[in-house]
Residue, then its C-alpha position, 0 to 999 in steps of 0.5 A: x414372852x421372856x427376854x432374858x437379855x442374854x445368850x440364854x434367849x435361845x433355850x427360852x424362845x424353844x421352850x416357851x413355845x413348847x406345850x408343857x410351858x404354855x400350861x405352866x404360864x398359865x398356872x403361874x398367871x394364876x397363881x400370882x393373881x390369887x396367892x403370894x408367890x415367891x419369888x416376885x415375878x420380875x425375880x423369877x430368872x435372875x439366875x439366868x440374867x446374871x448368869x449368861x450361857x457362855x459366861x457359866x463356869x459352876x453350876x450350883x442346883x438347888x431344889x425349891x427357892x426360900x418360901x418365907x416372906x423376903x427371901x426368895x430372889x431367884x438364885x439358889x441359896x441366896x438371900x438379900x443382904x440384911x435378910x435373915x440367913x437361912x440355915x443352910x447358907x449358914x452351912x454353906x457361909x461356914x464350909x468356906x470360912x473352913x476351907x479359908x475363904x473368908x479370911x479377908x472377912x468378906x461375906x454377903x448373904x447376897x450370892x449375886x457377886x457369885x453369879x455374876x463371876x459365872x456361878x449358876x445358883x439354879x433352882x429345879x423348880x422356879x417359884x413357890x407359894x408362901x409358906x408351902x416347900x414345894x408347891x409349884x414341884x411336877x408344874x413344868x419347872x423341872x423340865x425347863x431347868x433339866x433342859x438347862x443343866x443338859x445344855x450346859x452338861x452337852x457343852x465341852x467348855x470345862x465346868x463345875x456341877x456342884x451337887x449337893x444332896x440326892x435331889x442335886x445329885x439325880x441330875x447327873x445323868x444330864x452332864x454329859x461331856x467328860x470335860x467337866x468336874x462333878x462334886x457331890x456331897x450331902x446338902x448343906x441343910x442342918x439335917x445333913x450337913x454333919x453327914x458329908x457337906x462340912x468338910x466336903x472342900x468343894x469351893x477349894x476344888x472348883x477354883x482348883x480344876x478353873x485355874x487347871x483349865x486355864x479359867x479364873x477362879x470365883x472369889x467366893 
């Protein structure tokens, strides 16, 4: 059984007792002994090790993590330091060089700083095969990140959804609370980025509605 180490351990002692993720333990068990599965299986929920429950002030969705060898680390977007950035954290590296976040010249392709500042970089879907964009999507992955994102979102503790692309974006309806601040915009890919992303001045929002709710803000 997980032990995320953290006060995320109540959610995984639910689900994983449930009937949907004892079938998706044993595809997974099956799939890493068979095929090259991204990410190491140490790595799946680093999200949520870094990232604590109580500790979460902005949640980034992604959908499906890196499936190229040496990417996926199990945080959305990110990729370790010297990897070869994806296009869309390029994207992403270039809306904050925009909105003047960069002008201290710090940058990492590594986003484990993010997270451990309180950033949740949550992909729906937690695992993939090698070469293969969404292999493991409808196995059960969606329901225990819904289940997530909804225990956020019932929270009144003020946070930042970050939605980026109409896959992110269907997962408003699990954000209840009237407390939080939820920014949409086209996702950071080269085939929507010019269409709403650049521009889209969500780092500089999300420190401002943190620093209005009495929280600090994320030095991205």
């Amino acid at each position: 059984m997980i032990n995320v180490g953290n006060d995320w351990q109540p959610l995984f002692d639910i689900e994983q007792n449930k009937p949907y993720y004892l079938e998706l333990r044993q595809f997974l068990k099956s799939e890493y002994s068979s095929k090259t599965i991204y990410p190491p299986m140490n790595e799946i929920f680093n999200a949520f090790r870094l990232t604590p429950f109580n500790g979460t002030k902005v949640i980034i969705v992604g959908q499906d993590p890196y499936h190229e060898p040496g990417q996926a680390m199990g945080l959305s977007f990110s990729v370790r330091e010297g990897t070869p950035e994806p296009p869309s954290l390029q994207n992403i590296r270039t809306e904050l060089e925009n909105e003047g976040f960069r002008e201290d010249g710090r940058w990492s392709s590594d986003l484990s700083r993010w997270a451990t500042q309180g950033v949740l970089l949550l992909n729906s879907t937690l695992t993939v095969q090698a070469h293969k964009a969404a292999s493991h999507a409808g196995k059960g992955w969606e329901r225990f990140t819904d289940n997530a994102i909804k225990a956020l979102g019932d929270d009144p503790r003020p946070k930042v959804f970050m939605l980026w692309g109409s896959y992110a974006r269907s997962k408003k309806a699990l954000i209840s609370s009237p407390s939080h601040l939820i920014l949409e915009s086209a996702h950071p890919s080269p085939l929507s980025a010019y269409r709403g992303f650049f521009g889209n001045g969500h780092f500089r929002k999300c420190n401002d509605f943190l620093i209005k709710t009495g929280q600090s803000p994320i030095e991205w």
